[in-house]
C-alpha positions as CSV (number, residue, x, y, z in Angstrom):
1,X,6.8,-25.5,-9.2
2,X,6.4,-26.8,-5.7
3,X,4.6,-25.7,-2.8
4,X,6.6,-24.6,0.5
5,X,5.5,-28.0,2.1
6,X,7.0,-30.0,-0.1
7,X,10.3,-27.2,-1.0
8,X,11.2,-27.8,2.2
9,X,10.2,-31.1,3.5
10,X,10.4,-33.8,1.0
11,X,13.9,-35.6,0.7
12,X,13.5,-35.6,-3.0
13,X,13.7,-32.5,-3.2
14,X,17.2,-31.8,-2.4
15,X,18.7,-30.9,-5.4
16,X,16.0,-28.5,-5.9
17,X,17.2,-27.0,-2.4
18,X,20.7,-26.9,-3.3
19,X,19.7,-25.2,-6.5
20,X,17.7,-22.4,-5.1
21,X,20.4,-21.6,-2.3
22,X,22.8,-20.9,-5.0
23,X,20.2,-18.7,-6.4
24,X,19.9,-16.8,-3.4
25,X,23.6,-16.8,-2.9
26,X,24.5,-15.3,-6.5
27,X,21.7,-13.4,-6.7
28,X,22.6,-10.6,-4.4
29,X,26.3,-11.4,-4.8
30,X,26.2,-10.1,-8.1
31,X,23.5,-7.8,-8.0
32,X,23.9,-6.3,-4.4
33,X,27.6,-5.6,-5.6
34,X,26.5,-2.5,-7.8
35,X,25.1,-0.8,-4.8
36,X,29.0,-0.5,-3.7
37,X,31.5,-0.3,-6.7
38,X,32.2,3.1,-6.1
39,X,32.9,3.0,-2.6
40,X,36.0,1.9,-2.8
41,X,37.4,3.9,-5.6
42,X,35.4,7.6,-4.2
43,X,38.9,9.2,-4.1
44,X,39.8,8.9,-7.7
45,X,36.2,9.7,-8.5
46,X,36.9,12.9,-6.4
47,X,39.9,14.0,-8.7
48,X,38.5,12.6,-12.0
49,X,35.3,15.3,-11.2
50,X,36.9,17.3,-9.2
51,X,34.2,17.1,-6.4
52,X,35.0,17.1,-2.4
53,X,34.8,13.4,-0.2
54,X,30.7,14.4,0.4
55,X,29.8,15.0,-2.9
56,X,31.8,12.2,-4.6
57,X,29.8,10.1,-1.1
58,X,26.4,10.9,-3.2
59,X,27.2,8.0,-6.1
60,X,26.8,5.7,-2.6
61,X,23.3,8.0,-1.2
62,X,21.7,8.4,-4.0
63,X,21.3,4.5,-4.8
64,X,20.7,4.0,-1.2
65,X,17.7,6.1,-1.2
66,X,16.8,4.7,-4.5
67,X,16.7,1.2,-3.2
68,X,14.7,3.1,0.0
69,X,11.8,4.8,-1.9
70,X,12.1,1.7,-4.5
71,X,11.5,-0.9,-1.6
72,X,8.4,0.2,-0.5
73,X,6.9,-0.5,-3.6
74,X,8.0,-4.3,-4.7
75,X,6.9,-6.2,-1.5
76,X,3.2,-5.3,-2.4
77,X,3.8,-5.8,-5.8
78,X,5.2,-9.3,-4.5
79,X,2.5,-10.3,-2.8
80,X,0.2,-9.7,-6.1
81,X,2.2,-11.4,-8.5
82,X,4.6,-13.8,-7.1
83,X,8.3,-13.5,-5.8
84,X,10.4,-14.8,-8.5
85,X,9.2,-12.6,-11.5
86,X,10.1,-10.1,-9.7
87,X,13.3,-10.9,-8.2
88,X,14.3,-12.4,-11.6
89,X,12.6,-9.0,-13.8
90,X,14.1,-6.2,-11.6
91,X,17.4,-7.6,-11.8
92,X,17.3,-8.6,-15.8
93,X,16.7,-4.6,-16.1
94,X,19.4,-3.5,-13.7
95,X,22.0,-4.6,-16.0
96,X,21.1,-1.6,-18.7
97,X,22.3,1.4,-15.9
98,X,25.0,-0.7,-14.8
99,X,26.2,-0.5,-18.3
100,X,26.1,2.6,-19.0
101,X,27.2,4.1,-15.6
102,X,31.2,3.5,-17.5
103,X,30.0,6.1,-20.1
104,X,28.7,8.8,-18.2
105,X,30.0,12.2,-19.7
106,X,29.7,13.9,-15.9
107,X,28.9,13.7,-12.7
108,X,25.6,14.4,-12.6
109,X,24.6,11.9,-15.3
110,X,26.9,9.2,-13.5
111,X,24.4,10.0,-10.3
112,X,20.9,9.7,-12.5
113,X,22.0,6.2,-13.4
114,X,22.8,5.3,-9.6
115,X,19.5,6.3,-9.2
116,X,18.3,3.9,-11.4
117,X,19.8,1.1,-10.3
118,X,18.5,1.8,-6.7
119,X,15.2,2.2,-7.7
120,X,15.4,-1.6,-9.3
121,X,17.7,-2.8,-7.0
122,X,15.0,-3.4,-4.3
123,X,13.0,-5.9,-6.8
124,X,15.6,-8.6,-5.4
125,X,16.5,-7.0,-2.1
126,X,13.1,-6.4,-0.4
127,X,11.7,-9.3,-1.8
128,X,14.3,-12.3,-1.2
129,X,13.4,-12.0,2.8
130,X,9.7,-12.6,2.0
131,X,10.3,-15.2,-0.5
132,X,12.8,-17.3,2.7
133,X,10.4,-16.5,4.7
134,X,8.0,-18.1,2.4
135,X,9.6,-21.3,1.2
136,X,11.9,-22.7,3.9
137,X,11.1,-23.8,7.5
138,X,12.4,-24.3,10.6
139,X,16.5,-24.5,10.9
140,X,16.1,-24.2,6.7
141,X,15.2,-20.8,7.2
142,X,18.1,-19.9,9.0
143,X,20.1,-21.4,7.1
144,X,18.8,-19.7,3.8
145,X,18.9,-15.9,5.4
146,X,22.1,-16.4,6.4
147,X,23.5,-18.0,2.7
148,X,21.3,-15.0,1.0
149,X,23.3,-12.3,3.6
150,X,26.4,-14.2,2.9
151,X,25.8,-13.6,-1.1
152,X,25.0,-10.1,0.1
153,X,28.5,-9.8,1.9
154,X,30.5,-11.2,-0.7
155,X,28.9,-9.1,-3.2
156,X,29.8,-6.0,-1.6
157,X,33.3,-7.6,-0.9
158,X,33.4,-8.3,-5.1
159,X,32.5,-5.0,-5.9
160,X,35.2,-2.9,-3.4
161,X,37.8,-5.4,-4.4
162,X,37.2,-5.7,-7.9
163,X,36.2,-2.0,-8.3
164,X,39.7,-0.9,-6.7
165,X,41.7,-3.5,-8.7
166,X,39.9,-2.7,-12.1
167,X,40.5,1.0,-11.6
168,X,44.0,0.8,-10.3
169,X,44.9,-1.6,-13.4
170,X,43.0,0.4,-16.1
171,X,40.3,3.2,-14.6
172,X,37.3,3.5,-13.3
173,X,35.2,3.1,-16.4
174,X,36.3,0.2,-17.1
175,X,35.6,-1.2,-13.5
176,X,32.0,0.2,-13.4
177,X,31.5,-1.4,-16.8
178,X,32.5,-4.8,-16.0
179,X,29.9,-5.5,-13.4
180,X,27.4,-5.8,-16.1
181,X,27.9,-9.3,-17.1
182,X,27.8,-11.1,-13.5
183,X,24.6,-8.8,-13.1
184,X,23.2,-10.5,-16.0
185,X,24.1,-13.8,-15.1
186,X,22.6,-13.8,-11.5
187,X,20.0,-12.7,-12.9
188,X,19.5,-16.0,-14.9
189,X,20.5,-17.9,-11.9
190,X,17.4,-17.7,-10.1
191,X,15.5,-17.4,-13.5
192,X,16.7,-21.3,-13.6
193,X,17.2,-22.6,-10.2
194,X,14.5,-20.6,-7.9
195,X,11.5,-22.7,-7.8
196,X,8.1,-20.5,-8.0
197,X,6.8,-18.9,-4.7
198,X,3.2,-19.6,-3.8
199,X,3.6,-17.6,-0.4
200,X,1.8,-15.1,-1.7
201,X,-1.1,-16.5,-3.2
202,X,-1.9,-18.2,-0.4
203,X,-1.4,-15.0,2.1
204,X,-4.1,-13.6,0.2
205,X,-7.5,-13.0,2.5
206,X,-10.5,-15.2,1.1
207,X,-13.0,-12.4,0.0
208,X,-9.9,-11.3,-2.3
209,X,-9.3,-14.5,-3.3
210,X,-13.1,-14.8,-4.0
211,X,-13.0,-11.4,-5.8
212,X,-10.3,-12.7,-7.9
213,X,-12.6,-15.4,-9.3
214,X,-15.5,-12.8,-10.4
215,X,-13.6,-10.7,-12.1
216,X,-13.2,-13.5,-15.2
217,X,-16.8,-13.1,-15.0
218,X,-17.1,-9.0,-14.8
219,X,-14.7,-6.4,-15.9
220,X,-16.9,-3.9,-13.2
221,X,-16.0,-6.1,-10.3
222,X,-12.3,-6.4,-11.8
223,X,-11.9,-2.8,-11.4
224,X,-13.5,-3.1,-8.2
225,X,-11.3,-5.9,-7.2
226,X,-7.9,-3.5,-8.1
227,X,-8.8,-1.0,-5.7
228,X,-9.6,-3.3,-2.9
229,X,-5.9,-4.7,-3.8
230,X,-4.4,-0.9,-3.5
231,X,-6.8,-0.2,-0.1
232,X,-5.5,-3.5,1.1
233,X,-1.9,-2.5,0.6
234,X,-2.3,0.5,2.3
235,X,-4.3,-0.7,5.0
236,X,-1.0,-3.5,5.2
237,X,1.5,-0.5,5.7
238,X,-1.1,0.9,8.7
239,X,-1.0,-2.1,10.3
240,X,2.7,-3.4,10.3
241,X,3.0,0.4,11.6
242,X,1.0,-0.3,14.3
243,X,3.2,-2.9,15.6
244,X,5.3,-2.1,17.9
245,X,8.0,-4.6,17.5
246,X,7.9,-3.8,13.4
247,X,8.4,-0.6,14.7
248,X,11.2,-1.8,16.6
249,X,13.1,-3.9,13.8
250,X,12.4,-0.7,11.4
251,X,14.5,1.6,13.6
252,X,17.0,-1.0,13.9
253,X,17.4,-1.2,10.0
254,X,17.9,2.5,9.5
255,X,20.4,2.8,12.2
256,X,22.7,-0.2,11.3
257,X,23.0,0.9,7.9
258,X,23.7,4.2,8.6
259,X,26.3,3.2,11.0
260,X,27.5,0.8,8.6
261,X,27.4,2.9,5.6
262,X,29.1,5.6,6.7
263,X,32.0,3.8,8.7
264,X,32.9,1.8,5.1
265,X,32.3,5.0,2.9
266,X,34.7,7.5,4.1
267,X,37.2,4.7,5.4
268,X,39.4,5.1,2.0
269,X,39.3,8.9,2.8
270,X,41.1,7.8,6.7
271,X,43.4,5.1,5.2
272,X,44.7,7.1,2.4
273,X,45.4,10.2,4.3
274,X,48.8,11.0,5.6
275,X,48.9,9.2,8.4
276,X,48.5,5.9,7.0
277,X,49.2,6.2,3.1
278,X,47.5,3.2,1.9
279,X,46.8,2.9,-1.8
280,X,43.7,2.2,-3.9
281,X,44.9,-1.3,-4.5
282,X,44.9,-1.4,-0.5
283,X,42.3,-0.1,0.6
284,X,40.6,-2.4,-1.4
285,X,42.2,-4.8,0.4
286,X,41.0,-3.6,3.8
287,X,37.7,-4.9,2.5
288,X,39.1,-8.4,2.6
289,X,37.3,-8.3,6.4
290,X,33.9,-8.4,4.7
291,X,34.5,-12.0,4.7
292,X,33.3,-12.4,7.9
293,X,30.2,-11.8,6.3
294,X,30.4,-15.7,5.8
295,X,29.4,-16.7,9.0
296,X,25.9,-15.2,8.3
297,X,24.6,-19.0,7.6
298,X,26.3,-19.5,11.1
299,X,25.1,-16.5,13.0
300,X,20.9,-16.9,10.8
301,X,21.0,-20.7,12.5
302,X,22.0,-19.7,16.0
303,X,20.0,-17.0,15.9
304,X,17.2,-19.6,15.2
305,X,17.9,-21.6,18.1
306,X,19.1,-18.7,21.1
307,X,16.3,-16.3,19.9
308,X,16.2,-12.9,17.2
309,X,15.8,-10.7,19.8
310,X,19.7,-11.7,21.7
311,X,21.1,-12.7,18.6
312,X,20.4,-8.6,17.8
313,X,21.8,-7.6,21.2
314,X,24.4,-9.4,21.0
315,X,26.1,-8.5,17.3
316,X,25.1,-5.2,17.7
317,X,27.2,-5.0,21.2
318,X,30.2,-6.2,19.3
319,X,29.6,-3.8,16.3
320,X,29.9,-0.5,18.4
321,X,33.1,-2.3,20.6
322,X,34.7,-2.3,16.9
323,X,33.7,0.6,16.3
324,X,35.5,2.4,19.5
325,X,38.6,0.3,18.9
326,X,38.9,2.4,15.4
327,X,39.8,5.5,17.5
328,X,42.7,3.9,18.5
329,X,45.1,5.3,15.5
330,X,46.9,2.2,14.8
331,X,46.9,-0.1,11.6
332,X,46.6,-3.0,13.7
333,X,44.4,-2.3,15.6
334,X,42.0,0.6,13.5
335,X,41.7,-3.0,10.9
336,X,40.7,-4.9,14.1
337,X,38.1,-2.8,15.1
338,X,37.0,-2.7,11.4
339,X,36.6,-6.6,11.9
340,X,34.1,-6.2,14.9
341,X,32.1,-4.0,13.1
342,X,31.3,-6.1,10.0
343,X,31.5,-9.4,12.0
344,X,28.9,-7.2,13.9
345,X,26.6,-6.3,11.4
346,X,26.7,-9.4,9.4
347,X,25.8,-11.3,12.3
348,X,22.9,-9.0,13.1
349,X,21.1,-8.6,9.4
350,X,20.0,-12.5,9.6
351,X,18.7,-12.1,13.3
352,X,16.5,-9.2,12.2
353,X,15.3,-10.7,9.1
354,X,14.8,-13.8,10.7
355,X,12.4,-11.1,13.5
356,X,10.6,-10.0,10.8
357,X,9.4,-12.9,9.7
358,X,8.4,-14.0,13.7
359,X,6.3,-10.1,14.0
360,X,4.7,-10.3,10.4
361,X,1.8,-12.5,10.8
362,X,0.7,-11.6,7.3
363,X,1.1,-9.2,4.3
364,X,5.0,-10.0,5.0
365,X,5.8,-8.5,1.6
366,X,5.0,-5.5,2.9
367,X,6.4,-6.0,6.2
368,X,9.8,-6.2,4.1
369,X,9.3,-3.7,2.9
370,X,8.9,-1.1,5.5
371,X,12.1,-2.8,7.2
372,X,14.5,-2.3,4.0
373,X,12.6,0.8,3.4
374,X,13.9,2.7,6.7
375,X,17.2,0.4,5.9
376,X,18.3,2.1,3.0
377,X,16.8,5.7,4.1
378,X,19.4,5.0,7.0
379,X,22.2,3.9,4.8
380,X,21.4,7.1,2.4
381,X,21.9,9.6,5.5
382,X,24.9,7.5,6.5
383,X,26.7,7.9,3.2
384,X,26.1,12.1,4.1
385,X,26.4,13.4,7.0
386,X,29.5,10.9,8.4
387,X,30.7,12.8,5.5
388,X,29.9,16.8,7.0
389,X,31.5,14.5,10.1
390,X,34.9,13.9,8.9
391,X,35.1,17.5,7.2
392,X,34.9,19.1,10.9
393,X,35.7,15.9,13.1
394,X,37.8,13.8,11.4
395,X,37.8,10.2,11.8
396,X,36.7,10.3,15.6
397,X,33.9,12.6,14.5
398,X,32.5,9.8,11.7
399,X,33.3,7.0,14.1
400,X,31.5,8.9,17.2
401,X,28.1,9.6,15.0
402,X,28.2,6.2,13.8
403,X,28.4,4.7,17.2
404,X,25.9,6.9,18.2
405,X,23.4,5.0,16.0
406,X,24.0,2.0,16.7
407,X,23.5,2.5,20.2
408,X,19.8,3.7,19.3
409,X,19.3,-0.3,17.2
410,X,20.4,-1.4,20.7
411,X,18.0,0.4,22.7
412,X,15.6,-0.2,20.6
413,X,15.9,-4.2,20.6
414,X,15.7,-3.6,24.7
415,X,12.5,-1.6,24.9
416,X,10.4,-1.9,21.9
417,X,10.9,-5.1,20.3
């Protein structure tokens, strides 16, 4: 449709700017929100399964290691085929799962369709930082991570919220079942409104660019051609590994989810206990502080101007001061420290994706790849073992672990990246 010059330069092209940031606003709103709509509602799925807090825990790790393994397979696929059609395909075929997840006859059936949606899931997720990456500049890019990670917070916000209302009011069918439609209309959001990447055609190297060409002429040097594009992929993957500070933002990922997945996914099990007694309808509430998740647009642009590397610092600082302020077995002050950490991690998700895109000089499909990759592989442990955590520890024992982790992303912001 247009190329990234002209996307982001040309003043005529504002409305087709504004279009394509509401895409990548609703997009992972709406999509992103099935990764969480049984986070808020885990005790009831407890009783209506009769499963303990870690088991009921795997409808959240099994779709976060879905969207792991799935991830590192669409930013190659990406950088073959284009961005959209497959931002705009994976997410069309999400909505078949997410239907069906209301009419699952047990629990393990309930977790093979979670699966599913992970392993699709990652056709938007891993590939919306490539295609920013690819089609805005300068203080545009900020701006664009951060509305995307905004979309990403409010659509975890939408499904705890709506998930806890929905089940409260009728059950939990019912609220799984009625994600299906804003799925399927995000989904035709970008279908409309995101303009056609051409990043990756033109990250491609010139001899397979050139090899691209003969194989209209040959189908020998087409099959040829295919496996050069699978050795290239693979020889991506070896390289981005040999990067140090990929290496760096990759252990930064899989320690800030975990720390972030497991502080939000056995909070209803601390809140509801006796001594606070909050309800389903509340604790859903308590998820009201994911709206700090809107100054992602804020935190992507500073990040732009102060530098990735102390934006990362900096957020992640804040996230493990929230988390020690949760210790502290007050309402007040356990929903304060709950703010810091989200205010924390929100503000650290645009500074690292904006990283990525400084460190990946090419192939930065596959870059994303790797990152969300070791994201979601962190966020698939953290919706475990904070669990074995509160069974022996308690809430200091799932706090502690947590803090542990991000502690590492800090470390690893000082000495690697």
């Amino acid at each position: 449709m247009s190329s990234t010059t002209s996307f982001s330069s040309h003043p005529e092209q504002k409305n087709i700017r504004i279009g394509a940031l509401i895409a990548l606003f609703l997009g992972p709103a709406f999509v992103f929100a099935n990764m969480y709509t049984t986070q808020a509602i885990l005790p009831v799925l407890s009783r209506a399964f009769r499963v303990d807090a870690p088991t009921a825990g795997l409808t959240i790790s099994i779709i976060v290691l879905a969207v792991a393994i799935g991830s590192l397979f669409y930013g190659p696929l990406s950088d073959r085929i284009g961005r959209k059609v497959v931002m705009v395909g994976s997410s069309l075929l999400i909505t078949l799962p997410t239907l069906l997840c209301a009419f699952a006859p047990n629990f393990t059936i309930l977790l093979c369709l979670r699966a599913l949606q992970g392993l699709l899931m990652p056709g938007l997720t891993s590939v919306a930082i490539s295609y920013v990456n690819d089609e805005f500049r300068g203080r545009e890019r900020g701006l664009a991570m951060g509305v995307y990670v905004s979309g990403q917070t409010l659509g975890g916000l939408f499904a705890r919220l709506g998930s806890a209302a929905l089940t409260a009011a009728t059950s939990w069918q019912v609220a799984l079942f009625s994600f299906s439609l804003p799925t399927l209309i995000a989904a035709l959001a970008m279908w409309r409104f995101l303009p056609d990447s051409q990043g990756p055609q033109s990250q491609q190297a010139p001899h397979l660019l050139h090899r691209r060409q003969r194989t209209a002429i040959s189908d020998s040097v087409s099959d040829q051609s295919e496996g050069n594009v699978l050795r290239q992929s693979l020889s991506d993957i070896w390289f981005h590994l040999h990067n140090q500070h990929l290496v760096g933002a990759f252990i930064i990922g899989f320690t800030l989810f975990f720390g972030f997945v497991g502080t939000f996914t056995y909070l209803p099990y601390y809140l509801s206990g006796p001594h606070f007694g909050l309800s389903t309808v509340q604790l859903g509430l308590v998820y009201l502080l994911w709206l700090t998740g809107l100054c992602s647009p804020i935190a992507g642009s500073l990040a732009g101007r102060v530098g990735s590397r102390r934006a990362i610092a900096v957020s992640m600082s804040l996230a493990g001061c929230g988390l020690l302020v949760t210790l502290i077995p007050l309402l007040p002050l356990v929903i304060t420290g709950l703010g810091l950490l989200a205010l924390g991690m929100f503000c650290t998700i645009p500074a690292v994706n904006l990283y990525l895109g400084e460190q990946a000089h090419k192939a930065k499909g596959t870059a994303a790849s790797l990152y969300l990759s070791c994201y979601y592989f962190g966020g698939s442990l953290g919706a475990v073992l904070p669990g074995i955590a509160l069974l022996h520890g308690g809430w200091p024992g799932v706090a502690l672990l947590c803090l542990g982790t991000i502690l590492i992303a800090i470390a690893s912001d000082l000495v690697l990246c």
